[in-house]
FIMAR-714347 format. One line per field, with one value per residue: residue number from 1; residue in three letters; x, y, z of N, C-alpha, C in turn. Coordinates in steps of 0.05 Angstrom, whole numbers. Example, Ala and Ser with C-alpha at 12.3 -4.5 7.8 and 13.67 -1.06 7.14 Angstrom:
! residues 2
n = c(1:2)
res = c(ALA:SER)
neast = c(264:257)
nnorth = c(-114:-45)
nup = c(156:142)
caeast = c(246:273)
canorth = c(-90:-21)
caup = c(156:143)
ceast = c(264:258)
cnorth = c(-66:1)
cup = c(156:157)
//
This chain:
! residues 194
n = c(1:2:3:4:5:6:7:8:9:10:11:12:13:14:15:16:17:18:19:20:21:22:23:24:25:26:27:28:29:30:31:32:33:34:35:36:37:38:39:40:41:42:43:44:45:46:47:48:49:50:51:52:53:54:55:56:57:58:59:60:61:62:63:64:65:66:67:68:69:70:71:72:73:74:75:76:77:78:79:80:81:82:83:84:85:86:87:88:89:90:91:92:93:94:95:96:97:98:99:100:101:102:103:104:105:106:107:108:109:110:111:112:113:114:115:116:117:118:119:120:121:122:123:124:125:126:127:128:129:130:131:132:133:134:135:136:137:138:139:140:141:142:143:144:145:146:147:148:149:150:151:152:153:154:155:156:157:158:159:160:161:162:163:164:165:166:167:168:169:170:171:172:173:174:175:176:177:178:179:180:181:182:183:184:185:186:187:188:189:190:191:192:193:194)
res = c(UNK:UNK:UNK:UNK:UNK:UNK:UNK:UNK:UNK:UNK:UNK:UNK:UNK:UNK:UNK:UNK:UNK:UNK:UNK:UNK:UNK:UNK:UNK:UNK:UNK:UNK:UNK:UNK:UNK:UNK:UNK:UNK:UNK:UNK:UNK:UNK:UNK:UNK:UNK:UNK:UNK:UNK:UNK:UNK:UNK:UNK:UNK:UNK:UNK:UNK:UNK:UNK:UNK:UNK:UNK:UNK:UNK:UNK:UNK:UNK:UNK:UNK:UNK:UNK:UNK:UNK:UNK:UNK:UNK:UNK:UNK:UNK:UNK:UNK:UNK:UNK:UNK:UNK:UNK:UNK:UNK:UNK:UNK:UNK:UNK:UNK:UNK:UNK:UNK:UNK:UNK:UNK:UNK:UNK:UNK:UNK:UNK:UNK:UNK:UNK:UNK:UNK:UNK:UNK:UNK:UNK:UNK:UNK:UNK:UNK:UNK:UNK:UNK:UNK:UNK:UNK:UNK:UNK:UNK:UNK:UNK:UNK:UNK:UNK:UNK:UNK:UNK:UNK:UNK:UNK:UNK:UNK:UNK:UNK:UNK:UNK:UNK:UNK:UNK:UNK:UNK:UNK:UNK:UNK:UNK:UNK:UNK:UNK:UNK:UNK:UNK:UNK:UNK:UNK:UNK:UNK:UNK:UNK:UNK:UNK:UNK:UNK:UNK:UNK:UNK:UNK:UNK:UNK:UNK:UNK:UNK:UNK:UNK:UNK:UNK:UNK:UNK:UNK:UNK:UNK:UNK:UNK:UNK:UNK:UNK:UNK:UNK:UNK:UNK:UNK:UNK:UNK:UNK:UNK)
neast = c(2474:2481:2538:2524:2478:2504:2541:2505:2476:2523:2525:2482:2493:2534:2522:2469:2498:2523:2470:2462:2494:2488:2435:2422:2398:2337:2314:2320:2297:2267:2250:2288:2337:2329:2323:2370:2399:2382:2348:2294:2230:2211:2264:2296:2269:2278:2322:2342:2285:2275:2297:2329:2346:2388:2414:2436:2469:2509:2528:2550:2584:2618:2647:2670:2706:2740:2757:2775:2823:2854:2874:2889:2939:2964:2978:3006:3043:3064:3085:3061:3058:3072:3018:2979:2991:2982:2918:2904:2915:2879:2834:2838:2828:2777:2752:2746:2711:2651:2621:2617:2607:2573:2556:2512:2468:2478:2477:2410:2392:2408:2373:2327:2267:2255:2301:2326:2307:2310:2365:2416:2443:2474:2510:2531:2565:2608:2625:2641:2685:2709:2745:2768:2801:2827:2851:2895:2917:2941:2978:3015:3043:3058:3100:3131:3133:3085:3077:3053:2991:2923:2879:2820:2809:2840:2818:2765:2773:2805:2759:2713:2717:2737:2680:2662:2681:2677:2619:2605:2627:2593:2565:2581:2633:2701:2766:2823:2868:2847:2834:2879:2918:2896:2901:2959:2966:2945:2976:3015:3015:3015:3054:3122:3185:3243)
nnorth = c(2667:2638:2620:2573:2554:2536:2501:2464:2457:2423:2388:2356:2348:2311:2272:2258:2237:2200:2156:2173:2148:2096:2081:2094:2148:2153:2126:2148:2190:2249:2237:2194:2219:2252:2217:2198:2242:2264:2303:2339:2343:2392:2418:2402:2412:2463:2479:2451:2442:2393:2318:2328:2386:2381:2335:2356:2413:2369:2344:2392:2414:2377:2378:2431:2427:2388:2418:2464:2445:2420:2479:2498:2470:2479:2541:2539:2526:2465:2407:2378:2320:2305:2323:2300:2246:2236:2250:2205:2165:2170:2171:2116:2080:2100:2084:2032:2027:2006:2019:2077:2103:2143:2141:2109:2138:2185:2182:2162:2211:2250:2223:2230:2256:2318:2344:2325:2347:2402:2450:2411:2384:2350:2350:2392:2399:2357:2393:2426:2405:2385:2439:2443:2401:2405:2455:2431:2395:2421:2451:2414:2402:2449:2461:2410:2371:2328:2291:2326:2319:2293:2333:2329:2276:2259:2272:2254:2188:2193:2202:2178:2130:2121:2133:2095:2046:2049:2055:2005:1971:1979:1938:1885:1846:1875:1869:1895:1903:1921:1977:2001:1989:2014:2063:2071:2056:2112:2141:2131:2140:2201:2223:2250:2217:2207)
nup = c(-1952:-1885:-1845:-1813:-1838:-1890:-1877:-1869:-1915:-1937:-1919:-1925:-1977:-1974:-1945:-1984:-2028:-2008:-2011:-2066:-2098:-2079:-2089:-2141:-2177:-2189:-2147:-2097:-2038:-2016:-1959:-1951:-1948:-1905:-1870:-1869:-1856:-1810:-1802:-1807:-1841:-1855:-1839:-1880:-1936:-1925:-1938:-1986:-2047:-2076:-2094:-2142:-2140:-2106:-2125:-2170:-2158:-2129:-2168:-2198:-2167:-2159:-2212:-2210:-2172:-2193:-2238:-2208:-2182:-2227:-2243:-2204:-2178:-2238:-2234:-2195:-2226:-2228:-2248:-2306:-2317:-2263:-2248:-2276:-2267:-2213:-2224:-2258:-2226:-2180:-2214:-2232:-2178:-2170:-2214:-2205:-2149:-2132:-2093:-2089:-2135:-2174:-2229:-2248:-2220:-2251:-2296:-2296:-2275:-2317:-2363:-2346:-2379:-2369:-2362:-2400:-2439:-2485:-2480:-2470:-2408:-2390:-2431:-2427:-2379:-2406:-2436:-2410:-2373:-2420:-2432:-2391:-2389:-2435:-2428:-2393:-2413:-2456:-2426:-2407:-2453:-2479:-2437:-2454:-2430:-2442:-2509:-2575:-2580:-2609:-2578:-2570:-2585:-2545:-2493:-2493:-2499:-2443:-2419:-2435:-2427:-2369:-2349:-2377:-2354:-2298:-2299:-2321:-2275:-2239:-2248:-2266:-2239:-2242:-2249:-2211:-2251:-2302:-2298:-2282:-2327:-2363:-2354:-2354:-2407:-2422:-2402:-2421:-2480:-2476:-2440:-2459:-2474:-2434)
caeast = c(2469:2503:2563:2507:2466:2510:2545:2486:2465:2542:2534:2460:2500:2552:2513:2454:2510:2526:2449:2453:2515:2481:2416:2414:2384:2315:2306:2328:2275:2275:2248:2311:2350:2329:2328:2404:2408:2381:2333:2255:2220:2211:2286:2314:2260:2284:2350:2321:2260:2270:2334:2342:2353:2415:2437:2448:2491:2532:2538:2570:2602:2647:2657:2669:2724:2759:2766:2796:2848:2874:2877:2901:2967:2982:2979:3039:3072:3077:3097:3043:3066:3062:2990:2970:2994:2955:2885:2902:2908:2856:2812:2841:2811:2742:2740:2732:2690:2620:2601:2626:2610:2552:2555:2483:2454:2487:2460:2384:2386:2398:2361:2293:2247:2257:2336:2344:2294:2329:2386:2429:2456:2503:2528:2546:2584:2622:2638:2659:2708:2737:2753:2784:2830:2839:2875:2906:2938:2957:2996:3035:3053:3077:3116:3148:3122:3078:3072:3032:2965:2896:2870:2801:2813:2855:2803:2751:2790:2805:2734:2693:2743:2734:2660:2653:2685:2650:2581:2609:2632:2576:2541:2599:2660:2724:2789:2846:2883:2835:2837:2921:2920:2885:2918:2978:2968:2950:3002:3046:3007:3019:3087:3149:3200:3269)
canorth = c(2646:2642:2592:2544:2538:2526:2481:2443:2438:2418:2356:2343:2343:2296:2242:2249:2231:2169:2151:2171:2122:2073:2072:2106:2175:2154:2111:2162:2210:2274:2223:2175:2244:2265:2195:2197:2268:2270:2335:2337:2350:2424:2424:2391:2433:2499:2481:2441:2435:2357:2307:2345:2411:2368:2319:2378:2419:2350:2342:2411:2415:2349:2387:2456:2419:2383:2446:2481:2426:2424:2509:2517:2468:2492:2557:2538:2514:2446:2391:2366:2291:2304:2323:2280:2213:2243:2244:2177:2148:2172:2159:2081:2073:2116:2059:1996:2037:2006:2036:2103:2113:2167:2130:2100:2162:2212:2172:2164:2237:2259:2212:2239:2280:2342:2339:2307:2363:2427:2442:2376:2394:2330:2350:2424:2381:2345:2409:2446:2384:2391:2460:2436:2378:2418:2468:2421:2385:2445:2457:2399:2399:2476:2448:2397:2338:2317:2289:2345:2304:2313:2337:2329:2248:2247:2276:2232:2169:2193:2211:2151:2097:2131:2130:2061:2018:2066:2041:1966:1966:1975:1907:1859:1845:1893:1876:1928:1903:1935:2013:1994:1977:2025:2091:2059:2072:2140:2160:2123:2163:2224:2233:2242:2187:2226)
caup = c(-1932:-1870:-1848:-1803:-1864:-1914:-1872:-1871:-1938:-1948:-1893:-1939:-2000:-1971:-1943:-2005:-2050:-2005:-2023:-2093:-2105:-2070:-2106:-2157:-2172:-2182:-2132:-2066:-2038:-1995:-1934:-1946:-1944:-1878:-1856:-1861:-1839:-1789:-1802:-1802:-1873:-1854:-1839:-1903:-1947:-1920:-1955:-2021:-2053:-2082:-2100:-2165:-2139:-2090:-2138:-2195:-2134:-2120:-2198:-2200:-2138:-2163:-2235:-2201:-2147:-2206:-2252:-2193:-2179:-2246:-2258:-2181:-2194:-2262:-2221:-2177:-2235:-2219:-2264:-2310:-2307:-2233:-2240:-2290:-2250:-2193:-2226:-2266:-2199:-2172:-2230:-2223:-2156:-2172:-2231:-2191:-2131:-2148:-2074:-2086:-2163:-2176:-2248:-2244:-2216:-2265:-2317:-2289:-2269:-2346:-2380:-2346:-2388:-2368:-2356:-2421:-2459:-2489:-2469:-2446:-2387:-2389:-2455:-2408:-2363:-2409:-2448:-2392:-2370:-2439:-2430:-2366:-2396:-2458:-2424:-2377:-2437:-2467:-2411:-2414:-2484:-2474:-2423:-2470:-2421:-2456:-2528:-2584:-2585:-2616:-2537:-2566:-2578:-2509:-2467:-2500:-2491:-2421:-2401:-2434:-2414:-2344:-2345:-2385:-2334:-2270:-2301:-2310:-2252:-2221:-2258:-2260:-2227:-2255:-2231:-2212:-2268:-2317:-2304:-2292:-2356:-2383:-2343:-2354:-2436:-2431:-2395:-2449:-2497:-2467:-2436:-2469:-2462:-2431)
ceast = c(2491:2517:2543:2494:2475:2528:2532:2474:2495:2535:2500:2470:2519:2530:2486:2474:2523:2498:2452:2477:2508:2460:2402:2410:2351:2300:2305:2307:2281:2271:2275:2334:2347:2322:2358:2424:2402:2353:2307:2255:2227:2246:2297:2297:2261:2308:2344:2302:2254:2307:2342:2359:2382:2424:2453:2472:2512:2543:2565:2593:2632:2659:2669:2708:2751:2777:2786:2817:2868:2891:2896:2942:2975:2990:3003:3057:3082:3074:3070:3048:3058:3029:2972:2966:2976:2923:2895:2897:2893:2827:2815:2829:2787:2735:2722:2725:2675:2611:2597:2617:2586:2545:2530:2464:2457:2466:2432:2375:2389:2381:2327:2288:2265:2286:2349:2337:2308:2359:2410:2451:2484:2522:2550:2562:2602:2639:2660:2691:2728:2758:2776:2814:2840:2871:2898:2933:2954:2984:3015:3057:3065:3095:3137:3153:3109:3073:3056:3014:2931:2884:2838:2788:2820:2827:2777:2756:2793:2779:2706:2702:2735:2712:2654:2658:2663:2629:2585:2608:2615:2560:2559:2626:2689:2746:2808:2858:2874:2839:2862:2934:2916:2892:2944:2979:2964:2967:3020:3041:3012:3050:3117:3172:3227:3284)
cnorth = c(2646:2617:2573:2544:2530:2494:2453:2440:2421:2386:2339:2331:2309:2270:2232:2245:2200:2151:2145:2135:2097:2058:2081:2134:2174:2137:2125:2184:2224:2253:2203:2193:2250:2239:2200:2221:2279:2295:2322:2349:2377:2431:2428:2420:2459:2500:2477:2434:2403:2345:2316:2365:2397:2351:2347:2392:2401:2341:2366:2424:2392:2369:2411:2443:2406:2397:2461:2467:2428:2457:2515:2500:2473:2525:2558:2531:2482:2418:2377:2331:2297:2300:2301:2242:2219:2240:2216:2160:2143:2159:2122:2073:2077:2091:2037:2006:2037:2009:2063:2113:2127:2163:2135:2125:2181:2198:2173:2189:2247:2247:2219:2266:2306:2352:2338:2331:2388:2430:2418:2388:2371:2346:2384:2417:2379:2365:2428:2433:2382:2403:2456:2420:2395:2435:2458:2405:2394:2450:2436:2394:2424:2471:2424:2375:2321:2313:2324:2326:2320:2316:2326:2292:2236:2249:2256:2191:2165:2187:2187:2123:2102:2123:2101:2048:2027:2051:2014:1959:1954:1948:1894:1867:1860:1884:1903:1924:1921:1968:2008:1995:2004:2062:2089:2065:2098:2151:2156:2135:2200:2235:2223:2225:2208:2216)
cup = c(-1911:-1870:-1836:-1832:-1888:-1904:-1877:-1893:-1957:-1936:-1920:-1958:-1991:-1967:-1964:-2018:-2033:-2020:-2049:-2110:-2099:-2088:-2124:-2155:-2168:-2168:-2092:-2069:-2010:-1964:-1922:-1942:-1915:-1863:-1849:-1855:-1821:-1784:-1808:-1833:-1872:-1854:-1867:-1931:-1946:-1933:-1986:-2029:-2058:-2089:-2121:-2158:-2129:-2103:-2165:-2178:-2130:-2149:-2199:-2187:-2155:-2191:-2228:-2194:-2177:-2223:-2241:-2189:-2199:-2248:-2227:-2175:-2223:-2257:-2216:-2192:-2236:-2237:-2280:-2308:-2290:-2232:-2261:-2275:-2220:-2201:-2246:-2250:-2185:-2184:-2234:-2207:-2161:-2194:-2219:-2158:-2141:-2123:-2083:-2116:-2166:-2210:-2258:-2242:-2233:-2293:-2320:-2288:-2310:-2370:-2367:-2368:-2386:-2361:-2379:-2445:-2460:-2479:-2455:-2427:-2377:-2412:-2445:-2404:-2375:-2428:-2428:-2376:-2393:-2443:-2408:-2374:-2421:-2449:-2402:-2398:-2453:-2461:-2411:-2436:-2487:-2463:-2430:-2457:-2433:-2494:-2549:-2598:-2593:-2583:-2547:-2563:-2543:-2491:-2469:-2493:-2468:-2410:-2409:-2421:-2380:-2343:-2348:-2364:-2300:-2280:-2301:-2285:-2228:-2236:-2260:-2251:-2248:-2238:-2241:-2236:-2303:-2323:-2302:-2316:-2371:-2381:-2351:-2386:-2437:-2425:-2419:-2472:-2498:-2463:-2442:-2448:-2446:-2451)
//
């Protein structure tokens, strides 16, 4: 594909994932797509067939982007604490964002039929994210930053606690003090005291 077209199914992806956050997954349709992109049916369909084919792409795209983040500073070497308080922080804010949270949708999108049959393509995800924090935790604990923890508890702990409040979030009010709270223990779980 060349650089205009990928561009453009990059700008599709971007503003269908404002949509999907908004209202769900099975509530957004290729017309509400090229409403907010601007492109004619024929346009948008020369890139994707339906919101599956583009929400699965913005699913993996986010899991792809995070993978690389962690592997490309443990790369340079650079302090796991460091990187750790970076995605805690991050993941603090992404908590109590009930515009921005893709929660709702990730959930709707795997719980259809044919998403949900054979293969679980969530259960991919959440393996392939293990793999990710596994060896991210690794790395710390080689490093003699962090604690030697069961990783398979931590990342669990991390990654439901993360999700749980994301899906609250979006149905009742969460204050900041909540994910604070609750980033704020793992780290204390995690990194050695000096």
């Amino acid at each position: 594909m060349n650089k205009r077209g990928e561009a453009t199914r990059r700008r599709i992806r971007e503003k269908a994932c404002l949509l999907f956050a908004e209202k769900g997954f099975k509530e957004v349709t290729m017309k509400d797509i090229c409403e907010i992109t601007g492109l004619s049916r024929g346009g948008l369909y020369g890139h994707y067939e339906n919101t599956k084919q583009i929400f699965k792409e913005i699913v993996d795209e986010m899991m792809n982007s995070q993978d690389e983040e962690f592997r490309s500073k443990m790369r340079l070497g650079l302090s796991a604490v460091h990187i750790l308080d970076d995605i805690l922080k991050r993941y603090q804010e992404e908590m109590i964002d009930r515009e921005g949270s893709l929660s709702t949708a990730i959930y709707e999108y795997f719980s259809i039929k044919e998403n949900a049959a054979g293969e679980n393509a969530l259960y991919r995800q959440y393996l392939a994210s293990f793999d990710t924090w596994k060896s991210f935790l690794q790395y710390g604990i080689d490093r003699k930053e962090f604690y030697p923890v069961d990783i398979p508890a931590v990342f669990d702990l991390i990654i439901f606690s993360y999700q749980g409040v994301r899906m609250y979030s979006r149905l009742m009010p969460v204050s900041r003090e909540v994910p604070e709270r609750m980033m704020k223990e793992i780290r204390n779980l995690l990194v050695r005291k000096e």
